[in-house]
PLY file of the C-alpha trace (Angstrom):
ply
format ascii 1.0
element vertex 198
property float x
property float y
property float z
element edge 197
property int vertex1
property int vertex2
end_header
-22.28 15.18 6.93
-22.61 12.41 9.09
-20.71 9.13 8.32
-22.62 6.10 7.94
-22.02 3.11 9.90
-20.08 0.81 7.09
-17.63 3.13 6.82
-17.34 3.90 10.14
-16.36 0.41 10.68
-14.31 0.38 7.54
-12.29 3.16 8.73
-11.98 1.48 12.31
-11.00 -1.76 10.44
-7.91 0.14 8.79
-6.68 1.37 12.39
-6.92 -1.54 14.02
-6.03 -4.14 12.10
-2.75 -1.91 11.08
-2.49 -1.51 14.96
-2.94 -5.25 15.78
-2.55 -7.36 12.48
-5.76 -9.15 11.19
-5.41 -12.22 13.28
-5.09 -10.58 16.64
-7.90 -7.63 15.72
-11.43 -8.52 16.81
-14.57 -7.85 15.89
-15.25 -5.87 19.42
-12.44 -3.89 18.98
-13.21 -3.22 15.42
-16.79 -2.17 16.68
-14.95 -0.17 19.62
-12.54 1.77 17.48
-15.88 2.64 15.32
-18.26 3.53 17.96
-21.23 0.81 16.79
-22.64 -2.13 18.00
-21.94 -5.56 16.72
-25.31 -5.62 15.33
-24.42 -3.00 13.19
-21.53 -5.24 12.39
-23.26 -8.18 11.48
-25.56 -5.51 9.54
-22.80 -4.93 7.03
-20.42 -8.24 7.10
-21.00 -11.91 7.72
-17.77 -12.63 9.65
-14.36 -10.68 9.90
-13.03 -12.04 7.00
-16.08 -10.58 4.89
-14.70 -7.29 6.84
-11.32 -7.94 6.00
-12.07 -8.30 2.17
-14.34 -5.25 2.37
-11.26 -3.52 3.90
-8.83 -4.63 1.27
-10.94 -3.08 -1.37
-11.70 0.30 0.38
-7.87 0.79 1.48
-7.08 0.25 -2.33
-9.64 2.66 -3.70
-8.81 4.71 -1.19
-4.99 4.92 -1.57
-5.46 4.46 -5.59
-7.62 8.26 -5.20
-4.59 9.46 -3.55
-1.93 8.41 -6.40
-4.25 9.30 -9.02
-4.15 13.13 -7.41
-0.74 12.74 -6.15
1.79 15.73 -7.67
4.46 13.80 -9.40
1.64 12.93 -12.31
2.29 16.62 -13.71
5.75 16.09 -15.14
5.86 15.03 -18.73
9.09 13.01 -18.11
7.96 9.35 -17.05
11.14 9.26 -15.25
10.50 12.39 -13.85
7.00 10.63 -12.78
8.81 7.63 -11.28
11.53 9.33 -9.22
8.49 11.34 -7.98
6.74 8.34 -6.85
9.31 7.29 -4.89
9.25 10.49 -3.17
5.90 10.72 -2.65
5.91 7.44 -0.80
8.98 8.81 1.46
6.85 11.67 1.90
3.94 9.17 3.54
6.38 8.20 6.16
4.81 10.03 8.93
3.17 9.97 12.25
2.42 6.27 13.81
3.43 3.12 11.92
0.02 2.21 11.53
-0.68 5.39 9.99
1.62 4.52 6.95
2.40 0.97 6.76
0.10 -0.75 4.13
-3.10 -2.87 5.49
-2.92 -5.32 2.41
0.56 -6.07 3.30
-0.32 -6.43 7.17
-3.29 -8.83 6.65
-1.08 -10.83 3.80
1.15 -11.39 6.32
-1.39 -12.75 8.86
-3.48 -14.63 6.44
-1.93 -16.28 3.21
-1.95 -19.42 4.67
-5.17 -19.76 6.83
-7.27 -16.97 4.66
-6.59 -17.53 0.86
-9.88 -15.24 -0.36
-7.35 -12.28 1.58
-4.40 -13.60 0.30
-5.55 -13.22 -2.87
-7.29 -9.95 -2.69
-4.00 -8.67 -1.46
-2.12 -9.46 -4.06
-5.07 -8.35 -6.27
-4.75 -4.59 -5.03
-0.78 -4.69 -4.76
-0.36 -6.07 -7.85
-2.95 -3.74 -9.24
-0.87 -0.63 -8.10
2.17 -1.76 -9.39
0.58 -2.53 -12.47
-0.14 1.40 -12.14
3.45 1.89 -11.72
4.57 0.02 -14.24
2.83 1.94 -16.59
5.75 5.06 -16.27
8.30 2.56 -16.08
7.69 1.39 -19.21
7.36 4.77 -20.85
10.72 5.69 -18.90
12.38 2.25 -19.83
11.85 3.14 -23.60
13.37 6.65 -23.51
16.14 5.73 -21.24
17.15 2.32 -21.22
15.80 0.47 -24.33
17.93 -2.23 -23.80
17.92 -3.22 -20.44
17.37 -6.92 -20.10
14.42 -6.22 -17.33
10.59 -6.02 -17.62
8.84 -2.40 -16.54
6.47 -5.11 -14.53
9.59 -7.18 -12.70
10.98 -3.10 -11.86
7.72 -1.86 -10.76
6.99 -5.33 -8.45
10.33 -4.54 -7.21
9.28 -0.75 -5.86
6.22 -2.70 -4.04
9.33 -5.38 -2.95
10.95 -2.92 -1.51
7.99 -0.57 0.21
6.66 -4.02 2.07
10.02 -4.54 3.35
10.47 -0.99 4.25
7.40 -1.34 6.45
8.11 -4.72 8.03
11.39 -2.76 9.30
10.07 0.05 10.70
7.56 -1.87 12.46
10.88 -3.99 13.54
12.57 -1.13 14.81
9.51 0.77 15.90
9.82 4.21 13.75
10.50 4.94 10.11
13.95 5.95 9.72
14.65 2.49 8.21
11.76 3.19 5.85
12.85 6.19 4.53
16.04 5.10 4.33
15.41 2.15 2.26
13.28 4.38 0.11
16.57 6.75 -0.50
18.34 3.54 -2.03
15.43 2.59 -4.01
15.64 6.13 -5.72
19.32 5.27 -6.47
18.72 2.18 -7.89
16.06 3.72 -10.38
18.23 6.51 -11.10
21.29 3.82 -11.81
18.49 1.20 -13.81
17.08 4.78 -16.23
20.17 6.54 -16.53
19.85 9.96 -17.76
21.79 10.75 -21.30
25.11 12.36 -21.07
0 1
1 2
2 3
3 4
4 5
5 6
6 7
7 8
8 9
9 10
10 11
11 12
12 13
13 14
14 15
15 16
16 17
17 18
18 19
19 20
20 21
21 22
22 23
23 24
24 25
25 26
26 27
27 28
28 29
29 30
30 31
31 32
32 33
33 34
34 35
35 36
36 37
37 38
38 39
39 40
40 41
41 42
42 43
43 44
44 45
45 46
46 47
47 48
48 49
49 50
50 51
51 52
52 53
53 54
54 55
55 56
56 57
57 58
58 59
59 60
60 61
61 62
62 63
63 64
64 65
65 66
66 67
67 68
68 69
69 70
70 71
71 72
72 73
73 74
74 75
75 76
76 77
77 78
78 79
79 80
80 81
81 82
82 83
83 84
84 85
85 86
86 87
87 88
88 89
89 90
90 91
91 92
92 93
93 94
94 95
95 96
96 97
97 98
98 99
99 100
100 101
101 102
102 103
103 104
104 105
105 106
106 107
107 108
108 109
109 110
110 111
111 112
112 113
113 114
114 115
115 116
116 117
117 118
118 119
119 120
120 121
121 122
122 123
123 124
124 125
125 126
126 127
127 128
128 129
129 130
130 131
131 132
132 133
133 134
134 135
135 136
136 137
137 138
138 139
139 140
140 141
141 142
142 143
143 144
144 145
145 146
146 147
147 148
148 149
149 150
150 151
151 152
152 153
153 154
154 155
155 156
156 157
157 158
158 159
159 160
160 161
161 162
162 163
163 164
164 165
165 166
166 167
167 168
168 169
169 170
170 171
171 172
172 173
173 174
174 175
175 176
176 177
177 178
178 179
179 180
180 181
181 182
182 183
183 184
184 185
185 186
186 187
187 188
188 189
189 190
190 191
191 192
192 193
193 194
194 195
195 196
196 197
């Protein structure tokens, strides 16, 4: 089936602005890295940042149908669930950094002073899948740690804390050993915050 145009561009939008960051991608590469003509562009957006929203909402529903199908979902044991998450993301650690590093936190980066309509929608869609996570963390926090004196939201902002620092790093040092390695620690610290009875 052929793929229309929008999401042609859509696609091309995730590349390259993970490639370049939002303020140094243009619209002709955008249009380069999708194979149409800026006509087409101006066909489906008003400007770049009407791409850029359009981009933060198709990364999310995009990435939020890969969680929702993602393995870890099949344990009954919200802990279970959470530790599982973790891996999952460790697991997602792979080819190119712009391959796995996270487009809302990219153009958040680049925009949350000059581009508040992105700013915003990034925080929407990250706060939105933490939200998601926090959903297990209560569940776990109830069965294993009643009484700890933090939220399941602060713990499951912290996760998205952590993963946006993770990828700022590996971009850093140009490869994702830091990544996964700061991932590794962030399974400890779960494990330590939900202990498991004794």
């Amino acid at each position: 089936m052929a793929i229309d145009s929008k999401t042609k561009l859509l696609d091309a939008a995730l590349r390259v602005i993970r490639t370049k960051g939002y303020a140094a991608a243009t619209v002709d590469d955008i249009c380069l890295a999708a194979g149409v003509t800026k006509g087409s562009f101006f066909h489906h957006f008003s400007s770049k940042e009407d791409l850029g929203l359009a981009a933060a909402a198709y990364f999310s529903a995009t990435t939020d149908a890969a969680f929702a199908a993602a393995p870890y979902h099949r344990s009954s044991d919200p802990r279970e669930r959470l530790l599982g998450y973790i891996d999952f993301r460790a697991a997602l650690l792979r080819g190119e950094l712009p391959e796995f590093t996270c487009l809302l936190g990219t153009m958040v980066q680049d925009t949350y002073a000059t581009h508040p309509a992105i700013r915003d929608a990034c925080n929407t869609y990250i706060s939105s899948h933490a939200a998601n996570v926090a959903a297990d963390v209560a569940l776990a926090k109830q069965q294993y740690a009643p009484d700890a004196p933090w939220t399941p939201e602060s713990l499951a902002l912290f996760t998205q804390t952590v993963l946006q620092g993770a990828f700022v790093l590996a971009k850093a040092r140009n490869g994702p050993k830091i990544a996964a390695e700061s991932l590794t620690h962030l399974r400890r610290y779960i494990e330590d915050q939900l202990p498991e009875a004794v």
